[in-house]
C-alpha positions as CSV (number, residue, x, y, z in Angstrom):
1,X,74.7,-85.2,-159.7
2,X,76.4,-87.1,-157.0
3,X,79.9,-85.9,-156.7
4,X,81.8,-82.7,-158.0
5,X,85.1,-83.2,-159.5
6,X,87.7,-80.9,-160.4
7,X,90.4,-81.9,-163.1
8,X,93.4,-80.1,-164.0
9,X,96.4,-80.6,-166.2
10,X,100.0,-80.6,-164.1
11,X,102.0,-78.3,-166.3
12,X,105.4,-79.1,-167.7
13,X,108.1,-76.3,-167.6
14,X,111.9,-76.2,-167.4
15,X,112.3,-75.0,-170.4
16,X,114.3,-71.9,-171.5
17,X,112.9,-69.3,-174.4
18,X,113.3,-70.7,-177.2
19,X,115.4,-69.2,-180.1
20,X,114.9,-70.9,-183.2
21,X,112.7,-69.4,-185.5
22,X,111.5,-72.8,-187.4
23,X,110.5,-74.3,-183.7
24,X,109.3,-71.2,-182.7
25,X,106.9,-71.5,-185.9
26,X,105.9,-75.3,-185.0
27,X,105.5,-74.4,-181.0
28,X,102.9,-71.9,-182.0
29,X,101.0,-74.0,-183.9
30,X,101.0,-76.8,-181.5
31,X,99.9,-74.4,-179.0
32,X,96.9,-72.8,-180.5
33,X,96.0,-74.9,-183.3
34,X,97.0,-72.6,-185.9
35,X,99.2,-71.7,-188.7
36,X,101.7,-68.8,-187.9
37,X,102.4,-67.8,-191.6
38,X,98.7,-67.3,-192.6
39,X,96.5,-67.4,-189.2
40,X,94.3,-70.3,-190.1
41,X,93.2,-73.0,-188.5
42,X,95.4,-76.5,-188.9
43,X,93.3,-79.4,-190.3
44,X,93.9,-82.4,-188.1
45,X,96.1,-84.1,-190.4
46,X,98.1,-81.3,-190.2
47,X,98.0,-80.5,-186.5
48,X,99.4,-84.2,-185.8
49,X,102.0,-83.9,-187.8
50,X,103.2,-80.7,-186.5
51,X,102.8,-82.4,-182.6
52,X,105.0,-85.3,-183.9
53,X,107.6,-83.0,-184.9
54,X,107.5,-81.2,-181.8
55,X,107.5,-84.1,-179.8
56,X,110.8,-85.0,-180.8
57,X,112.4,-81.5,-180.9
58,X,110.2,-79.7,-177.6
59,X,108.9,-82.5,-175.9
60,X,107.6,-80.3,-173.0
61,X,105.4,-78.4,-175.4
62,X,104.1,-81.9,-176.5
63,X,103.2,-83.4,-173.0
64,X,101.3,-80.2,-172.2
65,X,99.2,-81.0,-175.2
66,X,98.9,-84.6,-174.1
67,X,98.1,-83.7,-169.9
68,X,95.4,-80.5,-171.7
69,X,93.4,-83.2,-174.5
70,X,93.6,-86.4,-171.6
71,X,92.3,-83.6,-169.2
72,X,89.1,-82.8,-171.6
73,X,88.4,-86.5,-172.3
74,X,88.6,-87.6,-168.3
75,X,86.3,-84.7,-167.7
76,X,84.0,-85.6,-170.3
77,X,83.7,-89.8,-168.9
78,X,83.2,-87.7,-165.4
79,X,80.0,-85.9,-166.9
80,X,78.9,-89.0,-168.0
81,X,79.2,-90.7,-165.1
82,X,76.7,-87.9,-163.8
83,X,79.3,-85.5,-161.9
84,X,80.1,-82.3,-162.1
85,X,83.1,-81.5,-163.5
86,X,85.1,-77.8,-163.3
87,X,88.6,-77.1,-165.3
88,X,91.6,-75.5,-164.1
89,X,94.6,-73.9,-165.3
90,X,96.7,-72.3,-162.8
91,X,100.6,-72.6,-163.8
92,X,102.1,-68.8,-163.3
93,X,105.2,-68.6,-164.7
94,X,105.5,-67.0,-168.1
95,X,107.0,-69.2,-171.2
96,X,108.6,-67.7,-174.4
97,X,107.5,-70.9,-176.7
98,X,107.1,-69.3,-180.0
99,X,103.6,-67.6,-179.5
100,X,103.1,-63.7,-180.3
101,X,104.4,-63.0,-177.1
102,X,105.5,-65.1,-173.7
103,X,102.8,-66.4,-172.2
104,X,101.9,-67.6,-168.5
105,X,101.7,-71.7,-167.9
106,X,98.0,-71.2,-167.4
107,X,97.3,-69.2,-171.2
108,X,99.5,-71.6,-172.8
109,X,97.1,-74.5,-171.6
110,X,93.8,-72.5,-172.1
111,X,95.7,-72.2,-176.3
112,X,95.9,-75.8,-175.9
113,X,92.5,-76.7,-174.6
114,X,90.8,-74.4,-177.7
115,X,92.2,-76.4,-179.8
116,X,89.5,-79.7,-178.6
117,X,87.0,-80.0,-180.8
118,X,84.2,-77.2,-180.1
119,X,81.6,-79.7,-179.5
120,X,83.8,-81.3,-176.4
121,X,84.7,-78.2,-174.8
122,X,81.3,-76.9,-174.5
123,X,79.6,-79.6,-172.9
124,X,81.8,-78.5,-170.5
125,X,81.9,-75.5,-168.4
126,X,84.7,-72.8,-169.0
127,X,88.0,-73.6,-166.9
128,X,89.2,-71.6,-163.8
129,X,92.0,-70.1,-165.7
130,X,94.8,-67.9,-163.4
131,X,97.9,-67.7,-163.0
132,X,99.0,-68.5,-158.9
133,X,101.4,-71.5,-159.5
134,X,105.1,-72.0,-159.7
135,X,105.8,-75.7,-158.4
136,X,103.9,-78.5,-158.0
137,X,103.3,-78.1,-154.1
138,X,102.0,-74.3,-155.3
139,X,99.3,-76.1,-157.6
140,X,98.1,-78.3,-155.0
141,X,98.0,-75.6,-152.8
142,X,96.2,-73.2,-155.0
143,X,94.0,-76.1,-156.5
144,X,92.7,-77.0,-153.2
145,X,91.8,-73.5,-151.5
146,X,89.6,-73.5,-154.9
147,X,88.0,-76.9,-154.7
148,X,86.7,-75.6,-150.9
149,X,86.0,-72.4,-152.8
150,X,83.7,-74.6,-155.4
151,X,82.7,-77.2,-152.8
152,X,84.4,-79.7,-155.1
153,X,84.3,-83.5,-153.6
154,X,87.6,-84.7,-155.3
155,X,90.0,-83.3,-157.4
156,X,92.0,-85.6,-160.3
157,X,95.4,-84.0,-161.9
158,X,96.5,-85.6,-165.1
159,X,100.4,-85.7,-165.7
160,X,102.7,-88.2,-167.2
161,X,104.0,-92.0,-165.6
162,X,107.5,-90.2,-164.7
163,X,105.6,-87.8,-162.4
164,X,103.1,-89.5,-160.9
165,X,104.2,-90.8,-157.7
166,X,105.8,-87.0,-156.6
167,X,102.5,-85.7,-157.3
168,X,100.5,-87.9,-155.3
169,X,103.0,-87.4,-152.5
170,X,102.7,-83.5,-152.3
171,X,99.5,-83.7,-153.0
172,X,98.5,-85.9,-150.0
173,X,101.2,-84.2,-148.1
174,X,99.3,-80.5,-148.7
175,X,95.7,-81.5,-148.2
176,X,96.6,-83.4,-144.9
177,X,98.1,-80.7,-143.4
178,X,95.6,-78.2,-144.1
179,X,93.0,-80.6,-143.7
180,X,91.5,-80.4,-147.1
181,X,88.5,-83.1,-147.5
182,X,88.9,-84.0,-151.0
183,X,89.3,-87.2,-152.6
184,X,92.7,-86.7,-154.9
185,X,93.5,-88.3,-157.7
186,X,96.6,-88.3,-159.8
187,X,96.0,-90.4,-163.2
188,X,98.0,-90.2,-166.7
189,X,97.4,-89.3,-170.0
190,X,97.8,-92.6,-171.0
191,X,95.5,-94.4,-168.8
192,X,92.9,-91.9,-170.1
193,X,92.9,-93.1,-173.5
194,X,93.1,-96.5,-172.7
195,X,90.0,-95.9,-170.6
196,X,88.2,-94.0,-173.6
197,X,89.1,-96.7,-175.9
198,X,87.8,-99.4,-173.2
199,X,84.8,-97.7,-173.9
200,X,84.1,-98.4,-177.5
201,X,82.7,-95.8,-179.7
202,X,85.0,-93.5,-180.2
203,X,83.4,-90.4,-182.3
204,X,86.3,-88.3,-184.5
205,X,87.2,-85.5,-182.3
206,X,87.7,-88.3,-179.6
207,X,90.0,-90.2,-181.7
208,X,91.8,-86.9,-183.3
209,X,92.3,-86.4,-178.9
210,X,93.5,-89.8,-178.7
211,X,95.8,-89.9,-181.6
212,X,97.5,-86.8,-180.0
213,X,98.3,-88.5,-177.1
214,X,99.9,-90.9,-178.0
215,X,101.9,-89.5,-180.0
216,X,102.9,-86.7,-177.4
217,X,103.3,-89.6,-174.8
218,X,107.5,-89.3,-173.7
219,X,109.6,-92.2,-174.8
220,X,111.7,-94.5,-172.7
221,X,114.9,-92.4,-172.6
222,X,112.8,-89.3,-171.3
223,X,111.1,-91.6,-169.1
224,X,113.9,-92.8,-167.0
225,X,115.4,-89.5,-167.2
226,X,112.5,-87.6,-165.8
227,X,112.4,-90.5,-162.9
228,X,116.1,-90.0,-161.6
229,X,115.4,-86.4,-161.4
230,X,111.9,-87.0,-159.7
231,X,113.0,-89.5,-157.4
232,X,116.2,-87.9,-156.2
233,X,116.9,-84.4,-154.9
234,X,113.1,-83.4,-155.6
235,X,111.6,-86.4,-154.0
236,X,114.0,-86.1,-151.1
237,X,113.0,-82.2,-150.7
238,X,108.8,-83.1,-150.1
239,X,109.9,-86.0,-147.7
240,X,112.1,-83.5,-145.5
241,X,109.1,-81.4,-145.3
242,X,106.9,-84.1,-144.7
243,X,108.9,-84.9,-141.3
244,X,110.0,-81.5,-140.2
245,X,107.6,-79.2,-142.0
246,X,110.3,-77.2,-143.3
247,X,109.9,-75.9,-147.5
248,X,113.4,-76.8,-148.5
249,X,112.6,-76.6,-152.3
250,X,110.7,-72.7,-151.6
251,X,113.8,-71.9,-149.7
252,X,116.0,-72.8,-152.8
253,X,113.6,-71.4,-155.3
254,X,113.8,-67.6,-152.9
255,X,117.3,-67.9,-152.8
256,X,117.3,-68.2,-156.3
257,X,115.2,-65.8,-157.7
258,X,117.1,-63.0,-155.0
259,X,120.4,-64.1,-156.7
260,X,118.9,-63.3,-160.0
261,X,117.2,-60.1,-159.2
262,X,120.8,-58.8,-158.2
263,X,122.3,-60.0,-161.4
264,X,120.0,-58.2,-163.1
């Protein structure tokens, strides 16, 4: 093998619990692959059609689908490119979705990735699965300690177009300042599958993968959206701490969560 890669998806958040018991019943399914009213598993038809509802009515549940399947495929060309490849899902913060009961960022992707075809997942090896991130600087942070950890040469984070440039900014940002020797890569869902379809030969469980991301992939509304937010007050938070070192965003998320504690 001549490199060791580690891929992870970026987890999508911001949303509050959600209350509605018919999207509650098509979150959970998304999510683990299965049908809440009588505990078996969705055929593929059905699973699709569930996402393309859900992408239109909980489009943050949707993109996690797309950034966990994209994440399986790109690992899967890495192995056969003759690398080593090692999963993570590290998001912390617990999400009430529509699942038995709230779970963290990191179980809700691990749901997610169970529902790849069997035959992909194992010729994999089993994800890194804990919960230790909150933001996006927390993932990089965690993500790399644990690349030294597994002596991992590069590490590739899949997330969505609106996203990408923020990423590779904190990302770059946190390894050059704690001098992290990794090659990073920040590539979307979307490319992913056009690279898997470049390819030719596309077996079923690769196109059932496929067909699920583009369907999850965020329309042009939620596109320019998500940009304005990412290039504005976030954007301008990572580049104040880029020049003075100073966590603005941490400092706001503290404040925050101190505020609500005393609510509470």
């Amino acid at each position: 093998m001549s490199s060791r890669v580690g891929v992870i998806p970026h987890f999508k958040g911001d949303v509050p619990p959600v209350k509605s018991p018919e999207q509650r019943v098509l979150n959970a399914a998304v999510i683990t692959g299965m049908d809440p009213a009588t505990g078996s598993l969705l055929e593929r038809s059905q699973y699709l059609l569930a996402l393309r509802i859900v992408a239109g009515t909980q489009r943050q549940v949707a993109e996690n689908v797309a950034r966990v399947f994209a994440m399986a495929l790109e690992g899967l060309r890495l192995r056969d490119d003759e690398k080593e490849v090692q999963p993570f899902f590290l998001e912390g913060c617990r999400w009430d979705w529509g699942t038995d009961h709230p779970l963290m960022g990191a179980e809700v992707a691990g749901a997610m990735y169970h529902v790849v075809p069997e035959g992909m997942r194992s010729a994999l090896p089993t994800p890194h699965m804990a919960a230790m991130t909150k933001r996006t600087r927390d993932e990089f942070e965690q993500v790399l300690q644990l690349a030294d950890t597994y002596r991992l040469n590069e590490v590739t984070t899949v997330t969505h177009a609106y996203h990408r440039f923020r990423t590779s900014l904190v990302g770059n940002l946190y390894a050059e300042r704690n001098e992290h020797a990794q090659e990073l890569h920040v590539i979307t869902p979307e490319q992913i599958a056009a690279e898997r379809e470049r390819r030719g030969d596309v077996q079923p469980g690769e196109q059932f993968l496929l067909d699920a991301i583009r369907i999850a992939s965020p329309n042009v509304v939620t596109r320019l959206k998500e940009g304005l937010k990412e290039m504005g007050p976030l954007l301008g938070f990572h580049l104040i701490e880029r020049l003075t070192g100073v966590d603005v965003e941490g400092a706001i998320v503290k404040g925050m969560a101190v505020r609500n504690e005393k609510r509470q």
